[in-house]
LUMBADO-489324 format. One record per residue (C-alpha): residue in three letters; x, y, z. Coordinates in Angstrom, 2 decimals, padded with zeros to 5 digits, m for minus. Layout:
BEGIN
REC sevo      px      py      pz
REC  ALA       X       Y       Z
...
//
This chain:
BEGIN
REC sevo      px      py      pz
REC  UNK  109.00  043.87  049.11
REC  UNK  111.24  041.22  050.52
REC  UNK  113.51  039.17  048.71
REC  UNK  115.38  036.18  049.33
REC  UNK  119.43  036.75  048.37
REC  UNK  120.39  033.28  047.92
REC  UNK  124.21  031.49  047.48
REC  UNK  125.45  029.70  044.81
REC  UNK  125.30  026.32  046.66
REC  UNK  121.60  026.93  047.66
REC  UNK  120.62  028.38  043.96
REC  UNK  122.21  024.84  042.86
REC  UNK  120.32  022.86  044.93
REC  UNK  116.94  024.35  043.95
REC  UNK  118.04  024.36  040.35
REC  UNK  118.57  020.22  041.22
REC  UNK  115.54  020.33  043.10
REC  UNK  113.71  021.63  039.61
REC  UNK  115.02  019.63  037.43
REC  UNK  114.76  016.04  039.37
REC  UNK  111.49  016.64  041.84
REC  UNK  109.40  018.91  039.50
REC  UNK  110.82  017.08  035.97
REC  UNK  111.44  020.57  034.09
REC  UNK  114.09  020.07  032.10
REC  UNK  117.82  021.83  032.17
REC  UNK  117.22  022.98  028.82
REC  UNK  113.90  024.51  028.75
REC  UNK  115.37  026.10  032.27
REC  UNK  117.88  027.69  030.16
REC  UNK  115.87  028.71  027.04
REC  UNK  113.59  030.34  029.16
REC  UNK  116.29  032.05  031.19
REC  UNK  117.77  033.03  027.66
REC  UNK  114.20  034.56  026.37
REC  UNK  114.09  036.60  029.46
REC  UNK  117.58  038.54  028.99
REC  UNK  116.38  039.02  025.35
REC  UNK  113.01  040.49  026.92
REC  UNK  115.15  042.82  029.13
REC  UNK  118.06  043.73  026.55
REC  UNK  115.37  044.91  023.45
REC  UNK  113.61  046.47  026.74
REC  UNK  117.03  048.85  027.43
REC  UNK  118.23  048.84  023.53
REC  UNK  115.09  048.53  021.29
REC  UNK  114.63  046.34  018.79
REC  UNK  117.72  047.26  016.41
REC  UNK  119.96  044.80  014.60
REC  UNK  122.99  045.33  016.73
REC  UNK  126.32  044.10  015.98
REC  UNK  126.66  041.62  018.96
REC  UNK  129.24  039.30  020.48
REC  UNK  128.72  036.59  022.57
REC  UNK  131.60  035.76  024.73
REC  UNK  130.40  032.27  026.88
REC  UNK  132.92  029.84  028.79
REC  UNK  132.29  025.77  029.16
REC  UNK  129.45  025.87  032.13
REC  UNK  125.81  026.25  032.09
REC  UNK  126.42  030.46  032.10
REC  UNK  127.88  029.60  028.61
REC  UNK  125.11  027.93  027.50
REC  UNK  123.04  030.63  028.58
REC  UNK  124.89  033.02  026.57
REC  UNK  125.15  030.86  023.22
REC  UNK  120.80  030.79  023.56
REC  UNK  120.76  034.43  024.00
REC  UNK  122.77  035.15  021.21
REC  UNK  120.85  032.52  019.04
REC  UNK  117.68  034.75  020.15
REC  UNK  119.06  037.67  019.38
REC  UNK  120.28  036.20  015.87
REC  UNK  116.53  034.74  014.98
REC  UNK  115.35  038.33  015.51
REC  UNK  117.61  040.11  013.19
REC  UNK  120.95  041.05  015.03
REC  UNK  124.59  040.16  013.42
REC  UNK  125.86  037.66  016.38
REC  UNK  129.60  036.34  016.67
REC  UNK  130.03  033.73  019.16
REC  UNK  133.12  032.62  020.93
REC  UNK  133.38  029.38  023.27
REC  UNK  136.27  030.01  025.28
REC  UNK  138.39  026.74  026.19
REC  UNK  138.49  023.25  025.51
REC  UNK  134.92  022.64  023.87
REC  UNK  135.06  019.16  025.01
REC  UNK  135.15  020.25  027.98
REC  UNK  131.84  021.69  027.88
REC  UNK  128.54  020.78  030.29
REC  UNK  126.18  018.86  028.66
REC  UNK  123.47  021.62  027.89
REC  UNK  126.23  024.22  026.93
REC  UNK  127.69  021.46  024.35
REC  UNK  123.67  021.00  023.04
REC  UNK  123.15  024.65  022.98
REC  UNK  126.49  025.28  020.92
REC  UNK  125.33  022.31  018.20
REC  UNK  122.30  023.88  017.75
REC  UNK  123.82  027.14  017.33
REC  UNK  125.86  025.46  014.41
REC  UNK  122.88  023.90  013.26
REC  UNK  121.45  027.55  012.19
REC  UNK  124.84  027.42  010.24
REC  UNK  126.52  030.03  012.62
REC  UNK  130.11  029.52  013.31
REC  UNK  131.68  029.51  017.04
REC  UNK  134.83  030.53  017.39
REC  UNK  137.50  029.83  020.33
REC  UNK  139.00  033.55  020.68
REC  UNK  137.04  037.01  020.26
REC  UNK  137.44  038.25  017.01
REC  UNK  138.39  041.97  015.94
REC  UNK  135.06  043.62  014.60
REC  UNK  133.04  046.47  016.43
REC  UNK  130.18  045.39  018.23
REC  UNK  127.18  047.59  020.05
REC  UNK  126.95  044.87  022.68
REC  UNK  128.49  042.35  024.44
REC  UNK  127.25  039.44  026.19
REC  UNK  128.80  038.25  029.06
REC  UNK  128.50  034.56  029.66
REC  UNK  131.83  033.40  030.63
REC  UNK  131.56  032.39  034.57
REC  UNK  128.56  031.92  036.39
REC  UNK  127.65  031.88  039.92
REC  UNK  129.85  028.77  040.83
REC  UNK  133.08  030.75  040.05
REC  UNK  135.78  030.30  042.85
REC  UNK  139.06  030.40  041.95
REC  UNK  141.20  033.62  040.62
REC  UNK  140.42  034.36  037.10
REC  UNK  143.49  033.74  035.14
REC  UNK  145.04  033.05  031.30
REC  UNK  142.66  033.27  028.40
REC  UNK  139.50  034.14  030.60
REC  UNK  141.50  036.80  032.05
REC  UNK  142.51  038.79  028.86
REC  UNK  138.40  038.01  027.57
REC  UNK  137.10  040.10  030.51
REC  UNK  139.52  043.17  029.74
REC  UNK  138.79  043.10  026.61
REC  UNK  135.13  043.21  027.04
REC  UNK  135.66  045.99  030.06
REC  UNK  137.67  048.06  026.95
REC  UNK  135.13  047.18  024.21
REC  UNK  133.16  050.29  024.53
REC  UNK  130.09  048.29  023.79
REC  UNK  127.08  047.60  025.96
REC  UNK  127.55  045.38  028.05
REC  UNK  125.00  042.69  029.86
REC  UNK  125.70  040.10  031.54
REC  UNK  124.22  036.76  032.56
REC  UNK  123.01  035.79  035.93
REC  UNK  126.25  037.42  036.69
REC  UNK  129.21  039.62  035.93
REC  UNK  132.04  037.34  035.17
REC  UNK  134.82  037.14  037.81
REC  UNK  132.68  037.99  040.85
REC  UNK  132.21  035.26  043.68
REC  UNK  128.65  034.96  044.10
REC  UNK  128.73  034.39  048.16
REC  UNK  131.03  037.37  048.60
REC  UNK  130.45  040.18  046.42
REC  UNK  134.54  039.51  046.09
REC  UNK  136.51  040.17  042.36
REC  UNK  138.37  036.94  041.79
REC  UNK  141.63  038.48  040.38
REC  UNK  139.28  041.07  037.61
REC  UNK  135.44  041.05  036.44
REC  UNK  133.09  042.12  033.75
REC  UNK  132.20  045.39  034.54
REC  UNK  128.23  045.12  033.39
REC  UNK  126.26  047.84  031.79
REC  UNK  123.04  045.66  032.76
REC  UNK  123.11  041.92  034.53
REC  UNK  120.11  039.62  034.14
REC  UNK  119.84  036.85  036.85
REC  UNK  117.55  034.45  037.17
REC  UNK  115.05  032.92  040.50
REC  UNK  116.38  034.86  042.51
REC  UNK  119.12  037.51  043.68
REC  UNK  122.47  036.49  044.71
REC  UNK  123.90  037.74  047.58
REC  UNK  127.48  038.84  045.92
REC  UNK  125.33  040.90  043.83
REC  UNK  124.39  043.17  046.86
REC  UNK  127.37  043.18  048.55
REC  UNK  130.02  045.64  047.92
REC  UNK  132.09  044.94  045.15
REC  UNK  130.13  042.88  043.04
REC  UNK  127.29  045.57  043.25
REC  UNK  129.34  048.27  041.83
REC  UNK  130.28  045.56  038.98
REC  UNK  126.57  044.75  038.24
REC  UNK  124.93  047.66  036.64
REC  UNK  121.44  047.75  036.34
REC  UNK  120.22  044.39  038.45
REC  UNK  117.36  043.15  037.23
REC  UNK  115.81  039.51  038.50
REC  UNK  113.53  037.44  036.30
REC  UNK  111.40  034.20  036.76
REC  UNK  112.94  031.18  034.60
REC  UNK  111.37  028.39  036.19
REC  UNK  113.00  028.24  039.60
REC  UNK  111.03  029.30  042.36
REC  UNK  109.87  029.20  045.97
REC  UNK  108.92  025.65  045.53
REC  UNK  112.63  024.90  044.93
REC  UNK  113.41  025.49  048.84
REC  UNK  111.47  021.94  049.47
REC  UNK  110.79  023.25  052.85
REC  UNK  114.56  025.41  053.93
REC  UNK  113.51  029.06  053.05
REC  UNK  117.40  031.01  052.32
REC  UNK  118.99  032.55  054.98
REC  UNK  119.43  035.73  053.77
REC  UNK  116.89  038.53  052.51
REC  UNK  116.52  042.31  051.44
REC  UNK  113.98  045.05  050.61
REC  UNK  113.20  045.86  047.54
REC  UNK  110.70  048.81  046.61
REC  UNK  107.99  049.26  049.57
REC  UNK  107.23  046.68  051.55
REC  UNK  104.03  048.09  054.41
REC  UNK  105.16  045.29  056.63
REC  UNK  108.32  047.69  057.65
REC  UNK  105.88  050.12  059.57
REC  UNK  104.53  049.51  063.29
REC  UNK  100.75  049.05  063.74
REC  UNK  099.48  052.34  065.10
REC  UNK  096.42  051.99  067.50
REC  UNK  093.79  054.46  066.15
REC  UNK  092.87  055.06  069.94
REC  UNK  096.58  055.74  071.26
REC  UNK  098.19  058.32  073.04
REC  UNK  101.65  059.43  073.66
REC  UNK  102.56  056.67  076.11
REC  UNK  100.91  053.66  073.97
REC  UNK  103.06  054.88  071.14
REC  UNK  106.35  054.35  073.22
REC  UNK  108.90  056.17  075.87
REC  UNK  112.64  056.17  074.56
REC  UNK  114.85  057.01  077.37
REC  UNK  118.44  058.62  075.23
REC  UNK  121.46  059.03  076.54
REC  UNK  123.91  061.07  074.93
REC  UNK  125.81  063.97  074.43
REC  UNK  128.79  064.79  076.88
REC  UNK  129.77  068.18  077.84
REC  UNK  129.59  070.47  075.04
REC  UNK  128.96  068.02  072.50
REC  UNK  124.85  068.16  071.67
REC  UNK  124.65  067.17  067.88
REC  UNK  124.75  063.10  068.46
REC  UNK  122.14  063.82  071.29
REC  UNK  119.87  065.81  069.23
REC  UNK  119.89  063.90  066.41
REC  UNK  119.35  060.60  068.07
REC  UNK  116.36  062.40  069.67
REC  UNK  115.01  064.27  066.90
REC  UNK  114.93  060.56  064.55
REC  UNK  113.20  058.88  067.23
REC  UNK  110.56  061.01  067.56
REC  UNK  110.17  061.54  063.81
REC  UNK  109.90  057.21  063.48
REC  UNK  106.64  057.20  065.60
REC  UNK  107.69  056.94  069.19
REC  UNK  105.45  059.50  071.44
REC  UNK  107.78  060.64  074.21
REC  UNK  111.40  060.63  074.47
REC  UNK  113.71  061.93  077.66
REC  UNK  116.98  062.91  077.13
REC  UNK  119.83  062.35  079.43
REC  UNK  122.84  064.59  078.53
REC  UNK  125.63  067.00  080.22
REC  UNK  124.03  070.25  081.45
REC  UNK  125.83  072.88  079.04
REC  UNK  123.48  071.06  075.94
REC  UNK  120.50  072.02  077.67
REC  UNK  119.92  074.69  075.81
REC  UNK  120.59  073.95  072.40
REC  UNK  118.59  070.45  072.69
REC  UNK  115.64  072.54  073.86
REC  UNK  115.71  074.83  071.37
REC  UNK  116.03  071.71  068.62
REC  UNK  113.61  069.19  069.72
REC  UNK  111.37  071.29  072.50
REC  UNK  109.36  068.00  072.41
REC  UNK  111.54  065.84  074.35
REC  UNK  112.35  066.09  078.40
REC  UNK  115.46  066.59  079.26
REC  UNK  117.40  065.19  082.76
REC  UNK  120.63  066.96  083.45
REC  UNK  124.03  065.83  084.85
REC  UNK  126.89  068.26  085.83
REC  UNK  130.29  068.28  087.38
REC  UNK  129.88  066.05  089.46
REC  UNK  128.65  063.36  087.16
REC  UNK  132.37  064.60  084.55
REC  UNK  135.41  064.31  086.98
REC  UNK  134.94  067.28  088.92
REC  UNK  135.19  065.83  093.30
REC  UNK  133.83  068.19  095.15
REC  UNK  131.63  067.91  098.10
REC  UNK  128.70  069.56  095.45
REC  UNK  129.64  067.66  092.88
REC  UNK  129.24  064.16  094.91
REC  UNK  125.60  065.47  096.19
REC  UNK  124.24  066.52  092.61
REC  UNK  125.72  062.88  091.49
REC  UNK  123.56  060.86  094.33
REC  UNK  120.53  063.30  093.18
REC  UNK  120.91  062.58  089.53
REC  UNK  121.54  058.81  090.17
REC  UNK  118.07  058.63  091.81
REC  UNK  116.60  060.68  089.13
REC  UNK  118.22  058.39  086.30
REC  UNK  116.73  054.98  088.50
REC  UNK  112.89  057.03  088.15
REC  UNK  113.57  057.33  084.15
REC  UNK  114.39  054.59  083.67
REC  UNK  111.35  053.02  085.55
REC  UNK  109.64  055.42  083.18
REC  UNK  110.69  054.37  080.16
REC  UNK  110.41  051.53  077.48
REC  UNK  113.30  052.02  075.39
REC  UNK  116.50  052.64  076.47
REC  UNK  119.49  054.41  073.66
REC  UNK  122.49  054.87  075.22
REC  UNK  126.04  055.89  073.53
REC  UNK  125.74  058.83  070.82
REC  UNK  128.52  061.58  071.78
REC  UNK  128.65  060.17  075.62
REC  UNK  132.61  060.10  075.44
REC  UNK  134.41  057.44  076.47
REC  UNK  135.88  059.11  080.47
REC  UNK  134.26  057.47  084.09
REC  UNK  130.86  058.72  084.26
REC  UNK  130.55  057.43  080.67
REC  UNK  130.85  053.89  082.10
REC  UNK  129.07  054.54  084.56
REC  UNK  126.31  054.96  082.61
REC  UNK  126.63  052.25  080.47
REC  UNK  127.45  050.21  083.74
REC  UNK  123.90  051.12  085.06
REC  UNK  121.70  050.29  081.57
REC  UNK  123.57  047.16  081.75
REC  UNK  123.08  046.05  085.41
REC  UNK  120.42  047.93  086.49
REC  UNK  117.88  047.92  083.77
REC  UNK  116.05  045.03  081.77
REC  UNK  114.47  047.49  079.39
REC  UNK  114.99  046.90  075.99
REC  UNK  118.55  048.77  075.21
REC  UNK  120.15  049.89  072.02
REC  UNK  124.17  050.91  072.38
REC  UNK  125.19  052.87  070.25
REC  UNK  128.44  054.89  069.37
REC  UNK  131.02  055.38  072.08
REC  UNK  128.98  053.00  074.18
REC  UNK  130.44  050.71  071.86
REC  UNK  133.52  052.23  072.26
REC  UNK  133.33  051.77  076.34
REC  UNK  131.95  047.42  075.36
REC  UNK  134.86  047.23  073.29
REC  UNK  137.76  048.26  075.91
REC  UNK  135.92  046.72  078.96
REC  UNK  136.25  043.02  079.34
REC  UNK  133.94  043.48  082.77
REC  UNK  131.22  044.93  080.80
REC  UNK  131.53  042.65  077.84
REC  UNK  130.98  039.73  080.33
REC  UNK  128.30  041.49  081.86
REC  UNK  126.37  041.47  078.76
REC  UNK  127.34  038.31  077.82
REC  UNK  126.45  036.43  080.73
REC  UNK  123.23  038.61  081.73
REC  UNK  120.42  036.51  083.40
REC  UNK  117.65  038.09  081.23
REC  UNK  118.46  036.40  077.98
REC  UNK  114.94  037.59  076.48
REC  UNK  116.06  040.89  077.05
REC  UNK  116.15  042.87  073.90
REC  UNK  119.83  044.58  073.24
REC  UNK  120.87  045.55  069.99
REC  UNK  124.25  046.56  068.78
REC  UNK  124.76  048.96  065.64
REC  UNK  128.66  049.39  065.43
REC  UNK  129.99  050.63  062.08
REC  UNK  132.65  048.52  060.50
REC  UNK  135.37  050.46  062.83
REC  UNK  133.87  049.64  065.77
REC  UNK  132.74  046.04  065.16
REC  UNK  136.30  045.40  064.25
REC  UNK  137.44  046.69  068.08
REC  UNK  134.15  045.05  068.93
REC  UNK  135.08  041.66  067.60
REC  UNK  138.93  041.96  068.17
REC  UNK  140.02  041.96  063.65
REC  UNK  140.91  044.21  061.28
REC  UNK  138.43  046.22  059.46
REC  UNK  139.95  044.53  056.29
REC  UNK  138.98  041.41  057.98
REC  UNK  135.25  042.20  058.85
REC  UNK  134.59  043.19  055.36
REC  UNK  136.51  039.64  053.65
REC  UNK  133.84  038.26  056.23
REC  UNK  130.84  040.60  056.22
REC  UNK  128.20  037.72  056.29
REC  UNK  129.87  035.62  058.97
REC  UNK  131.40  038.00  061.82
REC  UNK  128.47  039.78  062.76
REC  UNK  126.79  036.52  063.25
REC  UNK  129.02  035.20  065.35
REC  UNK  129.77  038.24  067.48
REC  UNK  125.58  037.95  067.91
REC  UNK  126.07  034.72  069.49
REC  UNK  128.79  035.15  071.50
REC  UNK  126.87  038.44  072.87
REC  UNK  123.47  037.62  072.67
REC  UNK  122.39  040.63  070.66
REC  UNK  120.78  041.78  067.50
REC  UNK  123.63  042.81  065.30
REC  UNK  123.54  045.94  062.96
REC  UNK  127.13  046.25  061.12
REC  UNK  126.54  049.31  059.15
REC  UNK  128.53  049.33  055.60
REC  UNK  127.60  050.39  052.45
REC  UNK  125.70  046.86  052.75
REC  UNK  124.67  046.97  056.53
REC  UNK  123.90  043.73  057.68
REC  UNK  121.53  042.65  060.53
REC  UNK  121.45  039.25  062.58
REC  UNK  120.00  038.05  065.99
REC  UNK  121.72  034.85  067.81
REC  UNK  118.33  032.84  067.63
REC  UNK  117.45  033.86  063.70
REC  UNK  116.04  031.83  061.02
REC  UNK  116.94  034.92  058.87
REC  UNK  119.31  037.32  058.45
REC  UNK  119.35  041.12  056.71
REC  UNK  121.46  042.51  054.07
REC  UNK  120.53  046.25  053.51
REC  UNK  120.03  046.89  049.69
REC  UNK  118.78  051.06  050.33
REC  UNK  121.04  054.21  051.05
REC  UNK  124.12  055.65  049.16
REC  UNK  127.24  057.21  049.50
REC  UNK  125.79  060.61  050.71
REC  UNK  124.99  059.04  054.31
REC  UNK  128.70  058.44  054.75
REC  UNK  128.70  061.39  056.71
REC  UNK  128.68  062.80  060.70
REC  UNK  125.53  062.14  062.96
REC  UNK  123.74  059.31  060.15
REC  UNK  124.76  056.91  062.45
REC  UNK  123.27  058.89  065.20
REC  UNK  120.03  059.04  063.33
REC  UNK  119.97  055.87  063.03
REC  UNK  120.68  055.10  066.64
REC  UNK  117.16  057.38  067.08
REC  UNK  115.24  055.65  064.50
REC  UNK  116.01  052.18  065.93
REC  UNK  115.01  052.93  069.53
REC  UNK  111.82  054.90  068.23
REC  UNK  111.01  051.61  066.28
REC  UNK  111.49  049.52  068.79
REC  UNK  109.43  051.61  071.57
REC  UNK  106.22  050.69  069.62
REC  UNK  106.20  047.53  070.17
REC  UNK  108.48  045.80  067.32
REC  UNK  110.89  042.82  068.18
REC  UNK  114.46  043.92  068.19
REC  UNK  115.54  042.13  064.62
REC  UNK  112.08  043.53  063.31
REC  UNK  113.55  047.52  064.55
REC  UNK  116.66  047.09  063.36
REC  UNK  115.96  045.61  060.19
REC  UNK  113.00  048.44  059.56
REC  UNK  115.53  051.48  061.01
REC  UNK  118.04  050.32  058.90
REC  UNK  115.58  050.15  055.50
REC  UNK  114.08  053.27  056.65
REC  UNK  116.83  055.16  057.24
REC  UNK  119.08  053.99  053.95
REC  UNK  115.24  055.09  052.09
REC  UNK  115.51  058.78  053.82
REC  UNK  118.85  058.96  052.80
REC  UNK  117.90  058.12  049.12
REC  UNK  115.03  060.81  049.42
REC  UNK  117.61  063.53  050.42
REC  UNK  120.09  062.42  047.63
REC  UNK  117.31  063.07  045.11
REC  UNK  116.60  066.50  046.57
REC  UNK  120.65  067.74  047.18
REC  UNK  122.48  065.32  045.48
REC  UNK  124.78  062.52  047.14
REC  UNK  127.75  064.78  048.00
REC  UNK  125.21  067.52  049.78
REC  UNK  123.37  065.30  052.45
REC  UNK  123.73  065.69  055.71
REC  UNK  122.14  064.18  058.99
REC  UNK  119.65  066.17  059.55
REC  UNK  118.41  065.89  055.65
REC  UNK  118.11  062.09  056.60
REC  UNK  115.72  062.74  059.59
REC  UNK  113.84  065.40  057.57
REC  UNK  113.04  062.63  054.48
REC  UNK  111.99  060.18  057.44
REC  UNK  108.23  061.03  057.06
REC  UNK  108.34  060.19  052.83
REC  UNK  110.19  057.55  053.89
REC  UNK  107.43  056.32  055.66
REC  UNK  104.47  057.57  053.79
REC  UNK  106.44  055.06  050.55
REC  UNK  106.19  052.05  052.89
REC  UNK  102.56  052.27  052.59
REC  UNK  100.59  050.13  049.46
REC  UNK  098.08  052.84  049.08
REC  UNK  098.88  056.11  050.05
REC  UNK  095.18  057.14  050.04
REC  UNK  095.00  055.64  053.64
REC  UNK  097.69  056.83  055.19
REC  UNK  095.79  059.44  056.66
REC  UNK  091.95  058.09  056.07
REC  UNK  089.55  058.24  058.86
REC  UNK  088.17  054.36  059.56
REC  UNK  084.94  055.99  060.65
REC  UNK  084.13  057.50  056.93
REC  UNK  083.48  056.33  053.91
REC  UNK  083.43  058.11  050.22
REC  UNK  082.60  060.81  052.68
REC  UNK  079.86  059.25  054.48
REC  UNK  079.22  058.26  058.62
REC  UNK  079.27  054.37  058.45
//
């Protein structure tokens, strides 16, 4: 299901927008924000009465906080509150929501107190936070990291930026975080994710009406979303369903080639070609017998002989009739980075307009070649579909920064390398993130783990991308789904081998359930149209 991942300016303005065009007011907003943390704490702890302290700071958050804990009081539970700061200093709905907490004849304190507590709640900062988190607030958020209580917090953790995903100076490690509308997109990105627990969103009041019109930038999956699949003509064939043209794999060096190959095919596309270095000819055949295979030898690696130059001219006219064959063209996994590797590249950039994924050390080759970087760049068939999946490495080379730099600036570099390019944009991270020059929207990847940090996933993906995109999708549309898909195979494996097991090919063997979840009702997946409860219709 998609979901919008919204900033902390934009969840402002439709919290504004609320409050002044649709005349609900800031209070109910936040009593109904505070009944729906209740809802999901007693959902996670039961109904108990817990020990529980309340630790809220002078914004809205902190108001927040002060209702849940009044909740939480009125149902049985022994609350402490503590306000940190000058109370005077408080918003105008915190300030209401602390006098009616003293109106039930509870007492708020301005430091946390010694006493044991089962849980904590965490309403210090809110989404607005960004400065480094120092003093009084500081020591509050250790102390509730050291607590050994449970630990929720609201909308969420203190201490984390809510653009960024950054820790400003320390933050609330969370147990479970509540938010409210909608997801933030610092609590996808790596670290705030890490920092957030269990994530869960609620409706408080604040929805889609709120845009007035501007839908957020960014967006995720979440769960199964149908819409990530291809349409498959009942009445196709192998050619309707797509004809990726790969090349990869240098001389003795198969696995990127095979696994790039193997992925597409397994996404949906009917035929795939390899091109690849003669000694893998072999070993490809034997691993995916269902894909062609078009050979280049010494001649085509370094080797100038008289042989060597005639089998190049042969193969060069061979390539030109591929490519005229195909739809799709992958170039990159294990090519290397010598001559004939730029050659290669050279002739998918200049001599093609098919739709081209680069991948790998094609990167590599774009990165180190100013010539070629122009050429793509400043290529007359701007509607051509090209899309770029560097990991963070090689979008760093790619965009001429630091890797530290690219991840300070995850949601603004790979947008502005897209421009300057022309090209859909796949930055793969823990949090891969996908953008097109022209886009109203851009993708933050929410599936996948730590298991697919690992040789050949990037190949796979590479496969899955191209295989996508050879059916007929739009490039953002293929990246976005082969990026979804592929972090949801990877989370398949996981649950079969663990994290620390997976391996490439365990990601391209969990592509088909990876699929088959996409789908509302699994029923049809495999249905005949023509039938009906077993009856000719």
């Amino acid at each position: 299901m998609k979901e919008y991942l919204v900033t902390a300016s934009q969840m402002k303005r439709y919290d504004t927008n609320t409050i002044e065009k649709c005349h609900i007011p800031a209070l109910v907003l936040m009593e109904r924000a505070a009944l729906v943390t209740v809802e999901e704490l007693r959902r996670v702890c039961g109904n108990h009465p817990y020990r529980v302290l309340v630790v809220a700071g002078g914004g809205n958050n902190g108001g927040d906080g002060l209702a849940v804990g009044r909740l939480l009081m009125l149902e049985g539970c022994h609350v402490t509150y503590v306000l940190l700061g000058d109370g005077k200093k408080c918003s105008p709905e915190t300030a209401r929501q602390a006098d009616i907490v003293r109106a039930y004849q509870a007492q708020i304190f301005s430091t946390i107190q010694d006493g044991e507590y089962n849980i904590v709640i965490d309403a210090i900062f809110g989404i607005g936070l960004s400065r480094q988190v120092e003093g009084a607030h500081r020591s509050a958020i250790e102390w509730i990291n050291n607590s050994g209580a449970y630990i929720c917090s609201v909308d969420i953790p203190s201490g984390i930026q809510a653009d960024t995903g950054e820790v400003m100076g320390c933050a609330v490690h969370a147990d479970l975080t509540v938010t409210y509308g909608f997801y933030k997109v610092g609590h996808v990105l790596y670290p705030g994710a890490a920092y957030a627990g269990k994530l869960i969103c609620r409706q408080m009041g604040i929805d889609k009406y709120s845009f007035m019109g501007t839908e957020p930038y960014w967006y995720t999956h979440i769960g199964t979303d149908a819409m990530l699949l291809p349409h498959r003509r009942p009445d196709g064939n192998k050619g309707t369903f797509g004809k990726v043209l790969v090349i990869a794999g240098n001389r003795d060096i198969a696995g990127a080639a095979m696994l790039a190959a193997k992925s597409a095919f397994r996404t949906g596309a009917g035929m795939v070609k390899m091109v690849t270095a003669i000694e893998n000819r072999a070993i490809i055949q034997q691993y995916v017998p269902e894909a062609m295979i078009l050979s280049y030898g010494a001649g085509m690696q370094g080797h100038e002989d008289s042989a060597g130059a005639f089998y190049e001219q042969r193969f060069m006219e061979e390539l030109k009739e591929a490519e005229t064959w195909a739809d799709v063209i992958l170039v990159g996994p294990g090519i290397g980075t010598a001559q004939h590797a730029r050659e290669l590249l050279k002739f998918c950039l200049s001599e093609s307009s098919l739709a081209l994924v680069i991948d790998a050390d094609g990167l590599n080759i774009l990165a180190r070649d100013k010539e070629l970087r122009q050429a793509l760049a400043s290529r007359q068939e701007m509607d051509r579909t090209v899309i770029l999946t560097p990991h963070i490495g090689e979008f760093a080379r790619l965009y001429g920064c630091s890797i530290a730099q690219v991840k300070k600036h995850l949601t603004d570099y790979p947008l502005e390398l897209s421009r300057r390019l022309h090209c859909t944009v796949v930055c793969k991270d823990a949090r891969t993130i996908v953008v097109c020059p022209e886009g109203k929207h851009g993708y933050i990847n929410a599936t996948g783990n730590s298991g697919m940090a690992t040789a050949g996933s990037g190949d796979v993906l590479a496969g899955m991308v191209s295989g996508l995109l050879a059916q007929g999708m739009s490039g953002f549309e293929a990246a976005v789904a082969g990026v979804c898909l592929h972090g949801t195979a990877g989370d398949l494996a996981a649950e079969k081998k663990t994290e620390a097991s997976v391996m490439a090919g365990d990601i391209i063997d969990n592509i088909p359930d990876a699929l088959l979840l996409q789908c509302k009702d699994k029923a049809d997946v495999n249905r005949n149209p023509i039938f009906e409860n077993g009856a000719k219709t």
